[in-house]
VEXPA-54120 format. One record per atom (N, C-alpha, C): residue number from 1; residue in three letters; atom name; x, y, z. Coordinates in steps of 0.05 Angstrom, whole numbers. Example, Ala and Ser with C-alpha at 12.3 -4.5 7.8 and 13.67 -1.06 7.14 Angstrom:
# VEXPA-54120
r resi: 1 resn: ALA name: N x: 264 y: -114 z: 156
r resi: 1 resn: ALA name: CA x: 246 y: -90 z: 156
r resi: 1 resn: ALA name: C x: 264 y: -66 z: 156
r resi: 2 resn: SER name: N x: 257 y: -45 z: 142
r resi: 2 resn: SER name: CA x: 273 y: -21 z: 143
r resi: 2 resn: SER name: C x: 258 y: 1 z: 157
***
This chain:
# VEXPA-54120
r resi: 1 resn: UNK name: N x: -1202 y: -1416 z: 296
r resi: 1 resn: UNK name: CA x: -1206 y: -1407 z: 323
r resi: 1 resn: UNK name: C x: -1180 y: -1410 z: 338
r resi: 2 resn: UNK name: N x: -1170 y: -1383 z: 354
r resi: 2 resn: UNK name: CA x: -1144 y: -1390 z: 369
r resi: 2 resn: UNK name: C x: -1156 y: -1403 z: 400
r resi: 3 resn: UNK name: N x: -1132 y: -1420 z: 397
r resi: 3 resn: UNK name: CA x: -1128 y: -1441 z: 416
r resi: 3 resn: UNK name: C x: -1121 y: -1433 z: 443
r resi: 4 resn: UNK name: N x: -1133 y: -1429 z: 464
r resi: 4 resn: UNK name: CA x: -1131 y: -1414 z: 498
r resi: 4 resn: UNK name: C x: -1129 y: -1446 z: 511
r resi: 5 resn: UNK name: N x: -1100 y: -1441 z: 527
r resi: 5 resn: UNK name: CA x: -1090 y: -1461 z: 552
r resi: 5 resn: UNK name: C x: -1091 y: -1449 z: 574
r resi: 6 resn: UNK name: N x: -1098 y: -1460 z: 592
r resi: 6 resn: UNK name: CA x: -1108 y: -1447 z: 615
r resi: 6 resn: UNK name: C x: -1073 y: -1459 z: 636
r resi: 7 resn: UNK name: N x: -1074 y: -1435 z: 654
r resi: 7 resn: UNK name: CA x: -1048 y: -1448 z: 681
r resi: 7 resn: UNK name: C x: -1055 y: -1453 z: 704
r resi: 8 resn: UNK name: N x: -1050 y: -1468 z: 711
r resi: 8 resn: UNK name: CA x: -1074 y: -1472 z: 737
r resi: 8 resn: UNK name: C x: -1052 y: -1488 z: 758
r resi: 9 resn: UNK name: N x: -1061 y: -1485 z: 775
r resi: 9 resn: UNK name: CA x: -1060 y: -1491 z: 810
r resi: 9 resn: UNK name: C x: -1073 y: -1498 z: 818
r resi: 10 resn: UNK name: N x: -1076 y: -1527 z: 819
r resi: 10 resn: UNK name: CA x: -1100 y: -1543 z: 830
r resi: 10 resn: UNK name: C x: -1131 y: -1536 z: 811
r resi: 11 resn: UNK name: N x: -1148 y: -1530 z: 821
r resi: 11 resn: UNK name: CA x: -1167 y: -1510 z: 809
r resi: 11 resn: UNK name: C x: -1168 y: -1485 z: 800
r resi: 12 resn: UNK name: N x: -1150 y: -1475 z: 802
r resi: 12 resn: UNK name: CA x: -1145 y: -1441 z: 797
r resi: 12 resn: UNK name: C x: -1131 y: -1443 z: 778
r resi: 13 resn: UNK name: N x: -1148 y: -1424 z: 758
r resi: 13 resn: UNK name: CA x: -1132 y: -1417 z: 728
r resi: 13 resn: UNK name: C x: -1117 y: -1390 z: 744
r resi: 14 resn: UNK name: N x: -1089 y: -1390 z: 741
r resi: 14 resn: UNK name: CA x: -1067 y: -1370 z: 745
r resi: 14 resn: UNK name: C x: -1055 y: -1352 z: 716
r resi: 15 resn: UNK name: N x: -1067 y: -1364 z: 696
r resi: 15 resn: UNK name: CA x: -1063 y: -1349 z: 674
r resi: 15 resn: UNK name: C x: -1074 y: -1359 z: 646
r resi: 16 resn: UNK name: N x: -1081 y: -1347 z: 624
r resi: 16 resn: UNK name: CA x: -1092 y: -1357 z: 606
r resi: 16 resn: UNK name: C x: -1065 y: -1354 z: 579
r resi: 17 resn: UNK name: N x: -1062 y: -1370 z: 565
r resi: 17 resn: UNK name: CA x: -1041 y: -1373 z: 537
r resi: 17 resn: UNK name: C x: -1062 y: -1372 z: 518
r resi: 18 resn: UNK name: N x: -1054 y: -1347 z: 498
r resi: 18 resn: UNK name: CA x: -1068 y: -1341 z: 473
r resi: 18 resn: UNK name: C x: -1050 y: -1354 z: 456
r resi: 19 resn: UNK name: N x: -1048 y: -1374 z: 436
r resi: 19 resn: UNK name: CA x: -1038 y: -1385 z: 416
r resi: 19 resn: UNK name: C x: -1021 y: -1363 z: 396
r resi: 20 resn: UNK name: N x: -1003 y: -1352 z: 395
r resi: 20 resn: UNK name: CA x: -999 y: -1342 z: 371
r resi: 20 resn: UNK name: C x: -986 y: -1355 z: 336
r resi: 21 resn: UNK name: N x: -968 y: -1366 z: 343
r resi: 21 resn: UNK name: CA x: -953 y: -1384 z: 317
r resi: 21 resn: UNK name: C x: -947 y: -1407 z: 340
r resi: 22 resn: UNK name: N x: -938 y: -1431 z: 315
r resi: 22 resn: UNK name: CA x: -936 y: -1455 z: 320
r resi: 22 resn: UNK name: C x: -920 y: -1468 z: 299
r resi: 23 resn: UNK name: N x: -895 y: -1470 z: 314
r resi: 23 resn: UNK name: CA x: -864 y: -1482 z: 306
r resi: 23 resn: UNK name: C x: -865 y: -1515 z: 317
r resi: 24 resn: UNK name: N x: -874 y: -1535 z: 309
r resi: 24 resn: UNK name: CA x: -879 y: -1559 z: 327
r resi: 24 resn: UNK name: C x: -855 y: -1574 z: 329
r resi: 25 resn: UNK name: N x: -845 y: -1574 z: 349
r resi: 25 resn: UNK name: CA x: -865 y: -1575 z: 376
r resi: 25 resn: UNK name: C x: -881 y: -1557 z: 396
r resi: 26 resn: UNK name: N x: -873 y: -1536 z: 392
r resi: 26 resn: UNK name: CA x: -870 y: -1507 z: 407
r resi: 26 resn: UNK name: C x: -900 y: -1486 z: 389
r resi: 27 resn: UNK name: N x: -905 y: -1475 z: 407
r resi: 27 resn: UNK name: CA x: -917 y: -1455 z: 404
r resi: 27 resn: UNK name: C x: -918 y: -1432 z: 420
r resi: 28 resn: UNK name: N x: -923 y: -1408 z: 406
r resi: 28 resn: UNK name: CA x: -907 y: -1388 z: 422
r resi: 28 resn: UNK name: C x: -940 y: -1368 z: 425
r resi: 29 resn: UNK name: N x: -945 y: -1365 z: 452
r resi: 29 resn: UNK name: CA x: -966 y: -1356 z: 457
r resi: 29 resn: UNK name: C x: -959 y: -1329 z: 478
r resi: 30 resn: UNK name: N x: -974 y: -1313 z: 476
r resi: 30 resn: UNK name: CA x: -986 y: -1286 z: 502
r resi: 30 resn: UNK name: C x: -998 y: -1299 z: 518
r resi: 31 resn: UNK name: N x: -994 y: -1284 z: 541
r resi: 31 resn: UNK name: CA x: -999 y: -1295 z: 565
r resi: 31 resn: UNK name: C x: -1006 y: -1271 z: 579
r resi: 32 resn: UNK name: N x: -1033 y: -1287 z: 593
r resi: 32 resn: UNK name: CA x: -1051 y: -1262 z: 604
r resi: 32 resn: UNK name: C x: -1057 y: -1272 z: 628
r resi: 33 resn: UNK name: N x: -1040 y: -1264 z: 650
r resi: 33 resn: UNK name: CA x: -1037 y: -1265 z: 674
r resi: 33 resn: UNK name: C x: -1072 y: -1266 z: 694
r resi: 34 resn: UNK name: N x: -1077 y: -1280 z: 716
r resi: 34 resn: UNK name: CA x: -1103 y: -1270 z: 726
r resi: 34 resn: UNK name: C x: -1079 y: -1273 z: 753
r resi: 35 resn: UNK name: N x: -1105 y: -1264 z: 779
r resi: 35 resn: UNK name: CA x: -1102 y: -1260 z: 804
r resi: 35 resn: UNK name: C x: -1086 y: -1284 z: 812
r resi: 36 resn: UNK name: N x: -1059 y: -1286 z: 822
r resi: 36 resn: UNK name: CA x: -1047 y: -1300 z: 838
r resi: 36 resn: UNK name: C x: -1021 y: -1317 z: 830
r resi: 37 resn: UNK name: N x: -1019 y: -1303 z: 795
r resi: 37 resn: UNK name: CA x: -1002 y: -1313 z: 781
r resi: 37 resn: UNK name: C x: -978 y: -1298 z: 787
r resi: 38 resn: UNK name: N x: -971 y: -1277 z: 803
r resi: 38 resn: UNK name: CA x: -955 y: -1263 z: 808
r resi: 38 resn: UNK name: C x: -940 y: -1283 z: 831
r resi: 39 resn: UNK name: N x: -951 y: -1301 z: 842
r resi: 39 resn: UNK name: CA x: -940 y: -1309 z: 868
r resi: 39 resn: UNK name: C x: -923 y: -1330 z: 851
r resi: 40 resn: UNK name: N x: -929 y: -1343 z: 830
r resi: 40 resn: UNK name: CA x: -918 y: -1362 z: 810
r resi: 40 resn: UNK name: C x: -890 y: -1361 z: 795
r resi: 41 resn: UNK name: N x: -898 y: -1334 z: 790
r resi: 41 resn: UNK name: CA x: -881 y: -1323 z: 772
r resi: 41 resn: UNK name: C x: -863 y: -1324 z: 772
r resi: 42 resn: UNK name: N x: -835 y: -1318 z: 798
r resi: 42 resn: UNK name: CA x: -813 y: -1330 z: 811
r resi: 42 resn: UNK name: C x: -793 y: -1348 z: 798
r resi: 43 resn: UNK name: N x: -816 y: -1371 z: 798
r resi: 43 resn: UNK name: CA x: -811 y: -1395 z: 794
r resi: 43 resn: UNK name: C x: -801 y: -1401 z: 761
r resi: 44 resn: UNK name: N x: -823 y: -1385 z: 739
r resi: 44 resn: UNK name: CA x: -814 y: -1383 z: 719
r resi: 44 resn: UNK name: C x: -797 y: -1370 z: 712
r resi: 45 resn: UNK name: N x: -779 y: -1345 z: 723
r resi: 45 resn: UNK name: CA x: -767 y: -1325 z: 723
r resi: 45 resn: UNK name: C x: -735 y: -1347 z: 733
r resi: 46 resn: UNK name: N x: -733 y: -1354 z: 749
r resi: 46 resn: UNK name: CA x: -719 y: -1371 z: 760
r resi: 46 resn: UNK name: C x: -710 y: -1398 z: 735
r resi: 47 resn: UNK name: N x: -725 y: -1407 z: 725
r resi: 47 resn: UNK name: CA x: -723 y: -1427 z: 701
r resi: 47 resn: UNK name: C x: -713 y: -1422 z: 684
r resi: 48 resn: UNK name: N x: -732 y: -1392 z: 674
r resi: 48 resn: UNK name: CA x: -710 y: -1383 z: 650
r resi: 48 resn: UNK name: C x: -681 y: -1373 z: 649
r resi: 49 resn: UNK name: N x: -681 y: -1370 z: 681
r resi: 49 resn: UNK name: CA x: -655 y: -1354 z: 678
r resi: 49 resn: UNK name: C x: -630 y: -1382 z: 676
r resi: 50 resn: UNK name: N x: -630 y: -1403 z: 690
r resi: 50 resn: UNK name: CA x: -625 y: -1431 z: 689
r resi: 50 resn: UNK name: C x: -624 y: -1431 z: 658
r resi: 51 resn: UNK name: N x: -638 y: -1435 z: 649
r resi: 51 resn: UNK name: CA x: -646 y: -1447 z: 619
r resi: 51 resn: UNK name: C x: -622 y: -1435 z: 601
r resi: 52 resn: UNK name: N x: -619 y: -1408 z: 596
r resi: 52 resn: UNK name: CA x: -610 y: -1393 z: 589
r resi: 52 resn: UNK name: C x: -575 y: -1390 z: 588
r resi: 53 resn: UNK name: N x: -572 y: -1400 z: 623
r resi: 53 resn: UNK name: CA x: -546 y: -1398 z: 633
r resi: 53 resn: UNK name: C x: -523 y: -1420 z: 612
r resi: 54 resn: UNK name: N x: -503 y: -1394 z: 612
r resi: 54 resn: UNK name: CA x: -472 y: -1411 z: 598
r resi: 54 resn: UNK name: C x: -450 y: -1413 z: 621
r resi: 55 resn: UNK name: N x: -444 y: -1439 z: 624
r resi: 55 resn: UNK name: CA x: -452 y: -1473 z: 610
r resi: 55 resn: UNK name: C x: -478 y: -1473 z: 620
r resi: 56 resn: UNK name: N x: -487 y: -1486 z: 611
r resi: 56 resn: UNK name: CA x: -517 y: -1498 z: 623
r resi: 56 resn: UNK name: C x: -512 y: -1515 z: 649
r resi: 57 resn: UNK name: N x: -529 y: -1516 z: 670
r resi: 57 resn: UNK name: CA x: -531 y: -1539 z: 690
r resi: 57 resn: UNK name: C x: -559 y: -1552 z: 691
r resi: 58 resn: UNK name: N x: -551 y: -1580 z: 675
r resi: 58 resn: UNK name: CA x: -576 y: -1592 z: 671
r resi: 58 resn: UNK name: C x: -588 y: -1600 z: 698
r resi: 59 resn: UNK name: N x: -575 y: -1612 z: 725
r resi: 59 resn: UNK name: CA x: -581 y: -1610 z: 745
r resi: 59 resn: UNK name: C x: -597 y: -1589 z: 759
r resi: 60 resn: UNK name: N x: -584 y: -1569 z: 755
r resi: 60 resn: UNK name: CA x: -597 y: -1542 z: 767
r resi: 60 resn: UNK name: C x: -623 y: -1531 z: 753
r resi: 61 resn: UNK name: N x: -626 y: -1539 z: 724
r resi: 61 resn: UNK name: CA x: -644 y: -1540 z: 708
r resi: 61 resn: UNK name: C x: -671 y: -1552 z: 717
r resi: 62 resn: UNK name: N x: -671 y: -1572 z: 724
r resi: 62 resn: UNK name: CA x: -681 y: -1599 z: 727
r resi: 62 resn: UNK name: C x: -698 y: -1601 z: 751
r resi: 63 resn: UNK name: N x: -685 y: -1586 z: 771
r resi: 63 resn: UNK name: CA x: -692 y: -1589 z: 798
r resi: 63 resn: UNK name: C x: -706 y: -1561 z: 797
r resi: 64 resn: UNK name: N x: -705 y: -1544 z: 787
r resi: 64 resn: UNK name: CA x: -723 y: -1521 z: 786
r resi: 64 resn: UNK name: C x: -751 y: -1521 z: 769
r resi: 65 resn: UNK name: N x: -741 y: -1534 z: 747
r resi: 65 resn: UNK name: CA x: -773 y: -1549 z: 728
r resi: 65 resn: UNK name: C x: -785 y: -1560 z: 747
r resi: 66 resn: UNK name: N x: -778 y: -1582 z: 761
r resi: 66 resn: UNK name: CA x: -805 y: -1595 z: 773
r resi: 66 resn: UNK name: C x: -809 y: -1585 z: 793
r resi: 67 resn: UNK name: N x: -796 y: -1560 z: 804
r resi: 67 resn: UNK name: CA x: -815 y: -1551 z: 825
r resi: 67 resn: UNK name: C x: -841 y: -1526 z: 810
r resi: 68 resn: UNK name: N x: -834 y: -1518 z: 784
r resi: 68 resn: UNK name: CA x: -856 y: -1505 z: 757
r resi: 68 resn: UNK name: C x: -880 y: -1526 z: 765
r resi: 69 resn: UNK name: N x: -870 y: -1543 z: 747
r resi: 69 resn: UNK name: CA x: -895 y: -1571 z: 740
r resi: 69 resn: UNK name: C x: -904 y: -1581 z: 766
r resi: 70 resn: UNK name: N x: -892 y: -1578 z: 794
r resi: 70 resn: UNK name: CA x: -899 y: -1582 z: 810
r resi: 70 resn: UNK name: C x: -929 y: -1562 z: 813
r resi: 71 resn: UNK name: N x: -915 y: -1534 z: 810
r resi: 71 resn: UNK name: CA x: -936 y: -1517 z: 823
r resi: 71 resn: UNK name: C x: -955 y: -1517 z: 809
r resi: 72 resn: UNK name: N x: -949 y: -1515 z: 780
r resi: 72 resn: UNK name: CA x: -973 y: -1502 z: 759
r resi: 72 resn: UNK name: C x: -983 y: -1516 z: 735
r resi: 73 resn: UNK name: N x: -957 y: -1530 z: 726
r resi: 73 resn: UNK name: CA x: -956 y: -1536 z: 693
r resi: 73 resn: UNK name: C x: -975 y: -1566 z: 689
r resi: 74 resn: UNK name: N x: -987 y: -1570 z: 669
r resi: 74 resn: UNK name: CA x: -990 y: -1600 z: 663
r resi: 74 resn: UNK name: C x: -977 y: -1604 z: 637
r resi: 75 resn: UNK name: N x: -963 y: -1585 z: 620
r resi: 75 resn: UNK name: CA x: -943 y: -1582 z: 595
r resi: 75 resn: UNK name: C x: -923 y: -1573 z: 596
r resi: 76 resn: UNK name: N x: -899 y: -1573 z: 580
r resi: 76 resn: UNK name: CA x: -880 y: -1557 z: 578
r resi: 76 resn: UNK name: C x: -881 y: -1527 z: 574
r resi: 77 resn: UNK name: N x: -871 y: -1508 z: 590
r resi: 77 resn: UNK name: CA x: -875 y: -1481 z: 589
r resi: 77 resn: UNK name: C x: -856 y: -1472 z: 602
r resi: 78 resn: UNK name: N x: -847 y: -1458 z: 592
r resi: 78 resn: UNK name: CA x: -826 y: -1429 z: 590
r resi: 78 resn: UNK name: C x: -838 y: -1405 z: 588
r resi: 79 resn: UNK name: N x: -835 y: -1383 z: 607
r resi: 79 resn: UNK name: CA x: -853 y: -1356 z: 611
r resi: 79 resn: UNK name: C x: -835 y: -1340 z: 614
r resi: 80 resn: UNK name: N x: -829 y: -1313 z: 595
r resi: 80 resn: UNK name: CA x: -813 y: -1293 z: 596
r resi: 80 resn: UNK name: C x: -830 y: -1275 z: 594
r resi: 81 resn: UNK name: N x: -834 y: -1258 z: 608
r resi: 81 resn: UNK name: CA x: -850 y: -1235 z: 613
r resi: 81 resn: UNK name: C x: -876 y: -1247 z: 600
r resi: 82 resn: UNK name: N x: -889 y: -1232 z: 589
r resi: 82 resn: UNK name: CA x: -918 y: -1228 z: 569
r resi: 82 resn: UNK name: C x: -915 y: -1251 z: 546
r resi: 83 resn: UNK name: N x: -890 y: -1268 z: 543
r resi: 83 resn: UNK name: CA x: -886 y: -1292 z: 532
r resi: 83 resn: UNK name: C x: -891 y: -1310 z: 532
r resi: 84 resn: UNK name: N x: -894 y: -1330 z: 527
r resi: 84 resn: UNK name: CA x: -905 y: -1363 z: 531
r resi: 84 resn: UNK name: C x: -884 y: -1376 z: 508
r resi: 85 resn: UNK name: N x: -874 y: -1402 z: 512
r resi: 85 resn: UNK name: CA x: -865 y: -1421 z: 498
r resi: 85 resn: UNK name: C x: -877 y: -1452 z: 509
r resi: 86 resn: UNK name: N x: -901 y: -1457 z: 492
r resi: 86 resn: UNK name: CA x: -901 y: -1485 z: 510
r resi: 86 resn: UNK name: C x: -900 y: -1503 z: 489
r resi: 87 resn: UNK name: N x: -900 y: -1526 z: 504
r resi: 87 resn: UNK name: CA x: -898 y: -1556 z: 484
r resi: 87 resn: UNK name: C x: -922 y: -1577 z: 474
r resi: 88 resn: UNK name: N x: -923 y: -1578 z: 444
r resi: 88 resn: UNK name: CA x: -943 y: -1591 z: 442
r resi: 88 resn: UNK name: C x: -964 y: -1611 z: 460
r resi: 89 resn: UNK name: N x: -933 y: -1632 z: 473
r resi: 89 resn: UNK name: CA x: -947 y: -1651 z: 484
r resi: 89 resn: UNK name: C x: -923 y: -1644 z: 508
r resi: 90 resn: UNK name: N x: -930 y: -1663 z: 529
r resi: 90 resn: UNK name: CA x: -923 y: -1658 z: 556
r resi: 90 resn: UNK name: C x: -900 y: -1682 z: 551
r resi: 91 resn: UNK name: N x: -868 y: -1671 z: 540
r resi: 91 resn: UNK name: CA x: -845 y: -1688 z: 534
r resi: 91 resn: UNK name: C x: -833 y: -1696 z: 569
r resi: 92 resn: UNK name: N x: -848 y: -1683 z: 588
r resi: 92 resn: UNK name: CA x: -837 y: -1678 z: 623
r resi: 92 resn: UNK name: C x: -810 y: -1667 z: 620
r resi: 93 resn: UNK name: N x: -800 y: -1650 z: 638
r resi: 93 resn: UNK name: CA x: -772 y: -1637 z: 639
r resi: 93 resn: UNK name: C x: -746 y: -1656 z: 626
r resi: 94 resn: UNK name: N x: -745 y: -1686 z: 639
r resi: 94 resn: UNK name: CA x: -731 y: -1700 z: 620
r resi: 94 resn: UNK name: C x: -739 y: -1705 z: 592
r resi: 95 resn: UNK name: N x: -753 y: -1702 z: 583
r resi: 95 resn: UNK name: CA x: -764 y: -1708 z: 554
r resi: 95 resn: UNK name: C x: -733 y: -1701 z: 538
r resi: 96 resn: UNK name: N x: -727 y: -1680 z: 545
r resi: 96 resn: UNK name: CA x: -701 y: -1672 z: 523
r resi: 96 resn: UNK name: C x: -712 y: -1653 z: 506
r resi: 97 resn: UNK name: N x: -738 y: -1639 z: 510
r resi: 97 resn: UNK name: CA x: -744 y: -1613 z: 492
r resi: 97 resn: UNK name: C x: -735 y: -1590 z: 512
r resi: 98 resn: UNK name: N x: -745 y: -1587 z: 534
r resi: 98 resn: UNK name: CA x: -732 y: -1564 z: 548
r resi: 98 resn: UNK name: C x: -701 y: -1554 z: 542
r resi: 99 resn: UNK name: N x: -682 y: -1560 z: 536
r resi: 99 resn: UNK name: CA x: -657 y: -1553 z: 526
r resi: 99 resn: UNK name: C x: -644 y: -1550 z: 499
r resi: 100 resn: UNK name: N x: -676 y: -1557 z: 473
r resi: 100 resn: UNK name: CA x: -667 y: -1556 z: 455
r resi: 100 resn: UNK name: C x: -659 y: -1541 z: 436
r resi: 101 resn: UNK name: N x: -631 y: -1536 z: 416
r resi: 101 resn: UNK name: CA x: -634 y: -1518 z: 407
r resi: 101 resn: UNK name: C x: -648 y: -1487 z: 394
r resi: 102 resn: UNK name: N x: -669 y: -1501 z: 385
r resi: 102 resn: UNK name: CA x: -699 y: -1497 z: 374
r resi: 102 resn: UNK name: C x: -696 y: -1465 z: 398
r resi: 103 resn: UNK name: N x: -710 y: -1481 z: 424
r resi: 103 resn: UNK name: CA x: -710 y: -1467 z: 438
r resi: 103 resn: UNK name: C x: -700 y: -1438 z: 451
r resi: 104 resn: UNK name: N x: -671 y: -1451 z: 454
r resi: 104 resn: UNK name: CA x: -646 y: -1434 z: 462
r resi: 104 resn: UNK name: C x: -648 y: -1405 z: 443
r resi: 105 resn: UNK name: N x: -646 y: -1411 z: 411
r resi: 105 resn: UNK name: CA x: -653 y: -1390 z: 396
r resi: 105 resn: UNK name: C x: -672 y: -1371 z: 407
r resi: 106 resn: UNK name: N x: -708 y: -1387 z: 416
r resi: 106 resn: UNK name: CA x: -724 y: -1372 z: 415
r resi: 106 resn: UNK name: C x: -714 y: -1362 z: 438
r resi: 107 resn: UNK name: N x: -710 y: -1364 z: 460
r resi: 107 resn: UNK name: CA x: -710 y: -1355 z: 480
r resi: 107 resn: UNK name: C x: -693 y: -1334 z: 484
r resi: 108 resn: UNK name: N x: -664 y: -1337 z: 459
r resi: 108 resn: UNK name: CA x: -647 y: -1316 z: 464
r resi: 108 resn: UNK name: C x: -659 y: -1287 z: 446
r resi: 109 resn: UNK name: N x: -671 y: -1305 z: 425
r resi: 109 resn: UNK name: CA x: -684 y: -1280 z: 401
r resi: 109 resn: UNK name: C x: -714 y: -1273 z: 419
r resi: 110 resn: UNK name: N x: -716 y: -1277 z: 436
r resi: 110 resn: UNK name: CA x: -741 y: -1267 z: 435
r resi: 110 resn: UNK name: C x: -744 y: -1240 z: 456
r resi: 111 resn: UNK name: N x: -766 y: -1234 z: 479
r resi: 111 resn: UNK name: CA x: -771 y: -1212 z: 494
r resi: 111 resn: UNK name: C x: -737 y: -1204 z: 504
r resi: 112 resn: UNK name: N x: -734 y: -1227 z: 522
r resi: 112 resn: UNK name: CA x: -703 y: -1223 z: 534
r resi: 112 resn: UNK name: C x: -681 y: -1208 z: 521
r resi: 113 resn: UNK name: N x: -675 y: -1215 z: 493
r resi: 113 resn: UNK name: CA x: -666 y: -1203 z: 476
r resi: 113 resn: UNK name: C x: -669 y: -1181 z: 468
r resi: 114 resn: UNK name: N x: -694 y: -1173 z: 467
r resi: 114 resn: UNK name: CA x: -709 y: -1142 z: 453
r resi: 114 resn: UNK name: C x: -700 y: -1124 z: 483
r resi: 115 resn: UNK name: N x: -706 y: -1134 z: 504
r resi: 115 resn: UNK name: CA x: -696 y: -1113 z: 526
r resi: 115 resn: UNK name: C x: -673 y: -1105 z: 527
r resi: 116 resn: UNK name: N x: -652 y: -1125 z: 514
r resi: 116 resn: UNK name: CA x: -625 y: -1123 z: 528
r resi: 116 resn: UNK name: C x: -617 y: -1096 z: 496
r resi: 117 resn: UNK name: N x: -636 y: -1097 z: 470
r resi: 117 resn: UNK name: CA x: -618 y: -1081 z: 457
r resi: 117 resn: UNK name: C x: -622 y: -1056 z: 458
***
């Protein structure tokens, strides 16, 4: 049975994560937006672009995650379009998975990538 995480805001599921594969810690799921996840979205858009950035600014990183986990998250998650990357267990922005190699790959190989070719 595939595995559905819900995104929520207080009580409001803002989006549902369909499980697709699972690289552990990471799993890389679709994401199926509901009503009000658009107002969210920003915020993830904003992260990844941080995340992404050369050199990195773990500061600037840092302070943009917890305003994510502020709004929505109770796990690690990274959202690129129709994408999902979240984290097994909730490592919190300092955990040291948000920047990890692992990651960086997926994030460069993945949607972001497919647009830019």
């Amino acid at each position: 049975m595939m595995e559905v995480w819900l995104v929520r805001s207080g009580d409001t599921v803002l989006a549902e994560l369909h499980d697709v594969t699972v690289d552990m810690p990471w799993f890389t799921a679709r994401l199926r937006p509901r009503l009000g996840f658009e107002a969210v979205r920003p915020l993830f858009v904003d992260e990844l672009r941080l995340l992404s950035a050369e050199p990195f600014d773990d500061a600037a990183w840092e302070s943009t995650y917890e305003r994510v986990a502020e709004a929505v998250v109770d796990f690690l998650l990274h959202i690129d379009g129709e994408e999902a990357l979240r984290a097994a267990r909730d490592p919190g922005p300092r955990g040291g998975c948000g920047r990890s190699a692992n990651l960086g790959r997926r994030v460069r190989g993945g949607a972001a990538a497919r647009r830019a070719a």
